[in-house]
ZALO-394193 format. One line per field, with one value per residue (C-alpha): residue number from 1; residue in three letters; x, y, z. Coordinates in nm, 4 decimals. Each point is the difference from the previous one (the first is absolute). Layout:
<sepas>
k NUM  ...
r Ala  ...
x X  ...
y Y  ...
z Z  ...
</sepas>
This chain:
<sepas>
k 1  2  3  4  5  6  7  8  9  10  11  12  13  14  15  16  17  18  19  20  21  22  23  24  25  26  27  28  29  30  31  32  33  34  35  36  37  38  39  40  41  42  43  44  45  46  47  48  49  50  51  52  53  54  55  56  57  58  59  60  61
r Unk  Unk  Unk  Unk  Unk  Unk  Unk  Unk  Unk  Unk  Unk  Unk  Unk  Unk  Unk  Unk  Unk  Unk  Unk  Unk  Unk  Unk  Unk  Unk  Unk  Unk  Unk  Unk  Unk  Unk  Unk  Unk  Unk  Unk  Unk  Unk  Unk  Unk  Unk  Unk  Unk  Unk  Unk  Unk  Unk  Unk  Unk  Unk  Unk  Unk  Unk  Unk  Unk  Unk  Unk  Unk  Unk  Unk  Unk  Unk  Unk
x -2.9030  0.1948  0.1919  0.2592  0.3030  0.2779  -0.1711  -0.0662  -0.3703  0.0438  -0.2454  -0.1140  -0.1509  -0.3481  -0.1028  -0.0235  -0.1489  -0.2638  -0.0823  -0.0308  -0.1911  -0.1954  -0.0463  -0.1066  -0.2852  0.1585  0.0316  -0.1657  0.3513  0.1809  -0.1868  0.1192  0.3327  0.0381  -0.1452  0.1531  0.3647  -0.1572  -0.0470  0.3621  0.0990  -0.1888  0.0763  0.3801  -0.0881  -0.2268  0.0067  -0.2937  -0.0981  -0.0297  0.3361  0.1982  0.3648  0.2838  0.2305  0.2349  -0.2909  -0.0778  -0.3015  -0.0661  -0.0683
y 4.2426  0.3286  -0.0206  0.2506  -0.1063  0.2196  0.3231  -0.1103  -0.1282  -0.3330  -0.1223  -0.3360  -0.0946  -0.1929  0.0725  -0.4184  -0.0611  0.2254  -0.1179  -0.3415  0.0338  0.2120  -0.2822  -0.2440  0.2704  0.1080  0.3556  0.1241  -0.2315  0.2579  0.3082  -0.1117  -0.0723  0.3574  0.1860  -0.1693  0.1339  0.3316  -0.0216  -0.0927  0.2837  0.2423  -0.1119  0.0666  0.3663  0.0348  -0.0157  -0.0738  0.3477  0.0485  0.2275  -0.0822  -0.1517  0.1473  -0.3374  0.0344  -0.0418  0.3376  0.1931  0.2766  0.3466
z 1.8242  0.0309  0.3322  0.1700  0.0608  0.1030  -0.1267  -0.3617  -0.0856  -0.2465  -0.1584  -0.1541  -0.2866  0.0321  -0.3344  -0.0774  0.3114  -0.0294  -0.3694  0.1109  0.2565  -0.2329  -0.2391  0.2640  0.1147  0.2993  -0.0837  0.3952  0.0951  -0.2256  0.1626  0.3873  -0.1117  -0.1799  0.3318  0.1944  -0.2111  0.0238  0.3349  0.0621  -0.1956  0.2288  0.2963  -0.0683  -0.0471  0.2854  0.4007  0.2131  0.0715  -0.3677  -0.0574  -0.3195  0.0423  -0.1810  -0.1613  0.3320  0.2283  0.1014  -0.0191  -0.2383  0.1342
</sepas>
């Protein structure tokens, strides 16, 4: 899962998961665990009231 952590996004690699749980027909598993990244991802660059953050926190003008 990509995850901030002290102003730099890292990401992991799920690649294997994701093609095993592929194999085993669990690909909808695969779909919920990749929005659920996504939504991570988002969420670091939002607020609530829907204003973009700059990497230090702040808002953009």
């Amino acid at each position: 899962m990509a995850k901030q952590k002290a102003g730099n996004a890292q990401a992991e690699d799920n690649s294997i998961l994701y093609l095993v749980l592929q194999i085993f027909g669990l690909g909808i598993v695969n779909y919920a665990l990749i929005q659920n990244e996504l939504n991570g991802i988002v969420k670091t660059h939002w607020d609530a009231t829907g204003n973009m953050m700059n990497d230090n926190g702040s808002q953009n003008a």
